[in-house]
N, C-alpha and C positions, 0 to 999 in steps of 0.2 A: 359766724365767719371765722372764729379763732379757729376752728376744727379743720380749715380749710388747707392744704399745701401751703398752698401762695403766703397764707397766716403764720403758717412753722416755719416757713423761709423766710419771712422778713424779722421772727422772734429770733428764729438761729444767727439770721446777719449782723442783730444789734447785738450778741451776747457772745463777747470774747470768750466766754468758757463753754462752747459751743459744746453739746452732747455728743456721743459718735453718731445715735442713733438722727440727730440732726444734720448732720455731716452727711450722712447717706440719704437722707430726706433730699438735700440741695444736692448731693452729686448725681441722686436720680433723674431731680428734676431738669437741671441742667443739660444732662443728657436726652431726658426727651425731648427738650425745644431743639438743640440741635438737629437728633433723628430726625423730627419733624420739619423742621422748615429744608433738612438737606431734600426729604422723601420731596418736597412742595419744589421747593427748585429744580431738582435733575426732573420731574415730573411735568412742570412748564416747560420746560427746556426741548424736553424729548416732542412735548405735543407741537409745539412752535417752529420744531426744525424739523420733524419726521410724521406729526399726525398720528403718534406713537402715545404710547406712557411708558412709565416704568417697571410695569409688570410685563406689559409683553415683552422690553427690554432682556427682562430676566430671565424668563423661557428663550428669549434667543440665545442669550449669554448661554445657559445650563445644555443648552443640545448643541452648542458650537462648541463646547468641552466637551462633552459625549461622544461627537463624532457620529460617524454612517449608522451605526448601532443604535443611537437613539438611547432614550431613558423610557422605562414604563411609568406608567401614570404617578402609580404611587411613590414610584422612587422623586420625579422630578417633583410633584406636590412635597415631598419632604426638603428640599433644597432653596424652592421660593421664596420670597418675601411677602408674596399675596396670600390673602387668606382661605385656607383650602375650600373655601365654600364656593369661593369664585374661578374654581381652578377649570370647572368644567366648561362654561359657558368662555372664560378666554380662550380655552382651547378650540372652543366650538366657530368661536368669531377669530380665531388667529388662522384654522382651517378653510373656513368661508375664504380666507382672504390671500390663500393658496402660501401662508410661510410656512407651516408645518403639513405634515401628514402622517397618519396612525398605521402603523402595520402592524400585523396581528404575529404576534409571537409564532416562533414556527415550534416550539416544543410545547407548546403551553395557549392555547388559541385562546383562553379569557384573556388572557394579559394582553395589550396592545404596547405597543411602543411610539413613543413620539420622535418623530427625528425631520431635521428640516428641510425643508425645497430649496433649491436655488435659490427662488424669492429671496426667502427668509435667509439664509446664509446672505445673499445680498444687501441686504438690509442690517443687518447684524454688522458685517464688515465696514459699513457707512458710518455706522451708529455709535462703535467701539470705538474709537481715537477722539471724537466729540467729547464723550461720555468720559473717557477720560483725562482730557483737557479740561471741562467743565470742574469735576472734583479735583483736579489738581488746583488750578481756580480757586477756587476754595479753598483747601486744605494747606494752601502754603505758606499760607498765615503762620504754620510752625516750621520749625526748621526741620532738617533731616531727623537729626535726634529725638527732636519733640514729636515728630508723626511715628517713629519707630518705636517710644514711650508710651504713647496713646493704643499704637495697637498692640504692643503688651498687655496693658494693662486691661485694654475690652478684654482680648484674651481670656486675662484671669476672671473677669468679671464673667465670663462666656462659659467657661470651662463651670462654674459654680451653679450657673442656672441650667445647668445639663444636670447637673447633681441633685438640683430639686426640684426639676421637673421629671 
């Protein structure tokens, strides 16, 4: 059990001269409860008011910034939050259910482009002011400063895991 996170975080809490490399053990992990239970909330949230989640969410977000143009596969797989394994079959069940639709590149016929239907742009437009009510909701727990702080600093934390990955 000592080998565990949860066991380095409760060693790091009781030890005023906390290590860095425990610092970042608990800034990690602190960060993932929150990722997580934000993903589990805005995820309830969406299926309870739209029959929706948060993935297909995010393919509507990414083609209603795209515009008429649409994104190709691979480019919108690189912008997701879902895991590209699952990227086909959402597309496959987000198509069935008429918000998107695939046109075939006119310079380049392998590439398909995604770009969205009325539906979907309808749904999208529904979904945005919720979606961002709900995280405000949440998030105003800090003040202007402190939310401008926070995304600095993912930021910097962001900018770093580009570097090492």
């Amino acid at each position: 059990m000592a080998d565990t996170p949860q066991a380095g975080l409760a060693t790091a809490s009781a030890d005023n001269t906390e290590s860095g490399s425990k610092r970042s053990l608990r800034a990690w992990l602190y960060l993932l409860k929150c990722s997580k239970k934000l993903d589990q909330i805005m995820s309830d949230r969406l299926r309870q008011h739209y029959n929706s989640s948060l993935s297909r969410f995010d393919v509507l977000a990414h083609l209603d910034l795209a515009g008429k143009e649409g994104l190709s596969i691979s480019v919108l797989a690189g912008k997701l939050l879902a895991s590209k394994g699952n990227i086909t079959r959402l597309l496959d069940r987000m198509e069935q259910d008429e918000l998107i639709i695939r046109h075939q590149h006119t310079a380049d016929k392998r590439i398909h482009n995604i770009c969205l239907t009325g539906k979907g742009a309808e749904l999208f437009n529904r979904m945005a002011p919720d979606h961002e009510r709900w995280t405000h909701e949440i998030l105003n727990v800090l003040d202007t400063n402190e939310q401008e702080e926070l995304v600095r600093l993912l930021k910097t934390v962001r900018s770093r895991l580009e570097d090492v990955l």
